[in-house]
C-alpha positions, 0 to 999 in steps of 0.5 A: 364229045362223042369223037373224043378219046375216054381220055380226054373226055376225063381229062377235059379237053381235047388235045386236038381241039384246044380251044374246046373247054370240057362240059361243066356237070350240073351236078357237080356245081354248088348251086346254092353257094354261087347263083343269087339263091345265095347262102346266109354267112356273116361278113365281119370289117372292123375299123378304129381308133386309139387315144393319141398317146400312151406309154410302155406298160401303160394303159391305152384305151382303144375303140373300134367298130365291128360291122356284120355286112353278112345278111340272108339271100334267101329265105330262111324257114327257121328266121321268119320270127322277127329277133330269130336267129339266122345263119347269117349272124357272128357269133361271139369272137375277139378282137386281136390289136397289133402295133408296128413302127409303119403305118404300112405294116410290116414287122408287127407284135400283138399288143391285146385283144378284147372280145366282141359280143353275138352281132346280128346280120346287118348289124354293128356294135361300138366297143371301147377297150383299155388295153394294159400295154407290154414292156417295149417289145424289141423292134418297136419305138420307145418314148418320142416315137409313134407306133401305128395300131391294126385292128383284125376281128376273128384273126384265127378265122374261127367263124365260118364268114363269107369273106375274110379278106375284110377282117382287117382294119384298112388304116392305122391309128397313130399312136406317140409313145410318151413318159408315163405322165399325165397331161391336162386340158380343160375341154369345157366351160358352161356359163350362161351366154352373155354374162355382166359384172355382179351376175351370179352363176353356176359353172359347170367345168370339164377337165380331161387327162390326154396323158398317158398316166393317172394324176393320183400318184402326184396328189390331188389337182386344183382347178380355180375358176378365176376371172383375170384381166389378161389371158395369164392368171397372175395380178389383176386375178381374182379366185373365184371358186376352187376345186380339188379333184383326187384322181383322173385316169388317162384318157378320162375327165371329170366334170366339176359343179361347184355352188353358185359364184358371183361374179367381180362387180368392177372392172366393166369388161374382163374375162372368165375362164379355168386354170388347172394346176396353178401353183404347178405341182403336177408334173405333165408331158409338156412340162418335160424337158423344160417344153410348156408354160407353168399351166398359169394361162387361163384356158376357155376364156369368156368374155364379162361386160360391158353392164347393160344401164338400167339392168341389175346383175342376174343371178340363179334361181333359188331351189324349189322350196324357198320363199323368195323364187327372185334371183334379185330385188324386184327393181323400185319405180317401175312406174317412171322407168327402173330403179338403179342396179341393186349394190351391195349384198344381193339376195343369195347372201353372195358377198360382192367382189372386185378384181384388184386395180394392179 
């Protein structure tokens, strides 16, 4: 102001008025940084997750969610073309994972990191990574306890971004430290809805590894498809069809489809389900120190029965290409009600079973 001293004029303030703020310069201001002309920079976030288990030394499989919230807030003359490039795009960076004994942090060591392709503006990729784990860094918990996973994209700050603070993961994956074992779970078991005895079908059975480490240095593993009487695979069960699976690699599955399978003929009502490993020759987490059963419980039981009257077992098609398309003989008397069910060897040359009576 003009009865201010040079001084304080190039101060900006008036010490003899001090609620008087200096004159903000027009040209000085970054216009196009801070009004909503705005600018075009990308904005990186990054969230995920970890498979539940691993162990020292180990591999651990990660999966993680890089967002690119930055987007162009004016136009910009050299990105009209629909798939041109804009200042508002990520460029290729890393992804840097980090473990701690807290889920609130604190003392923290990098345990990998994994690179992220070019992400668009208001874009997000996906990316799953297996990580090989270190030796057990001191500081952090060994097997029995739980480390907790952050996720940070672009940590060094290498990228021009309009806000850093989000780069970050905001929660952590939990992760239990275990023996380098695996452990097997089936997690599926495809066959037709509604099921009765002597019907032939086609199972189709997944069977994954949640441990932390490969089958293979074990042997192989069998996986039977029984029917049983009780939940548990012992008397009264029948080996339907065996599989004999070399590898499966912790956090991987493998998906077994095997040739038709007739089903027991009698009793009218029992169950159908999956048991791996029965004889127990792959050691497992749940087996060590004694915790778990011998693996000989039958998983995703299905119910078979009670037969339908009148209706004969069903069976699958024959591949395209044969002569007979019927899955069974067409039934005889149609013309005063249908035959009795078809007995003995049906037309897919499957030989009749029976579940024992003890």
């Amino acid at each position: 102001m003009p009865w201010e001293s040079r001084r304080n004029r190039r101060n900006g303030r008036d010490p003899r008025r001090p609620g008087l703020a200096a004159l903000e310069r027009l040209e000085g201001r970054e216009l196009l940084a801070y009004t909503p002309l705005g600018f075009s920079l990308p904005d990186l976030t990054i969230s995920g997750f970890a498979a539940p288990a691993a162990s020292w030394g180990g591999t651990l499989t990660v999966a993680v969610d890089v967002r690119n919230i930055g987007a162009s807030s004016l136009i910009e003359p050299l990105a009209l073309q629909p798939g041109a490039p804009s200042t508002a795009d990520a460029l290729p960076t890393y992804v840097a994972v980090y473990a701690s004994r807290s889920p609130r942090g604190g003392h923290e060591v990098q345990i990998g990191q994994f690179l992220t392709p070019y992400i668009p503006q208001n874009s997000a990729v996906q990316l799953t990574e297996a990580l090989t784990l270190p030796s057990r860094p001191p500081g952090l918990p060994g097997p029995g306890g739980t480390i907790y996973l952050r996720f940070a994209v672009d940590p060094d700050g290498i990228l021009a971004e309009s806000d850093y603070t989000n780069n970050a993961s905001q929660k952590a994956a939990p992760v239990r430290i275990e023996a380098p074992l695996p452990e097997l779970t089936v997690t599926g078991l495809d066959v037709p809805p509604v099921m009765q005895p002597g019907d032939v079908i086609q199972p189709n059975i997944r069977v994954a590894n949640v441990g932390t480490a490969p089958t293979s240095p074990q042997g192989p593993v069998t996986v039977d498809l029984v029917a049983s009487r009780t939940p548990t695979f012992g008397p009264g069960s029948a080996i339907l069809s065996t599989f004999t699976v070399a590898n499966i690699p912790p956090s991987g599955a493998v998906t077994l489809t095997g040739a038709p399978v007739q089903l027991p003929t009698s009793p009218g009502v029992y169950e159908l389900g999956v048991v791996v490993d029965p004889n127990g020759t792959i050691k497992q987490l749940h087996t060590v120190g004694g915790i778990g059963g011998s693996g000989r419980r039958i998983s995703l039981p299905r119910r078979v029965g009670p037969p339908i009257t009148n209706l004969p077992p069903a069976g699958v098609l024959i591949p395209g290409g044969a002569s007979n398309v019927m899955p069974f003989p067409i039934p005889s008397g149609i013309a005063g009600g249908l035959g009795a069910p078809v007995g003995g060897t049906p037309a897919h040359g499957l030989p009749i079973i029976n579940l024992p009576t003890s």
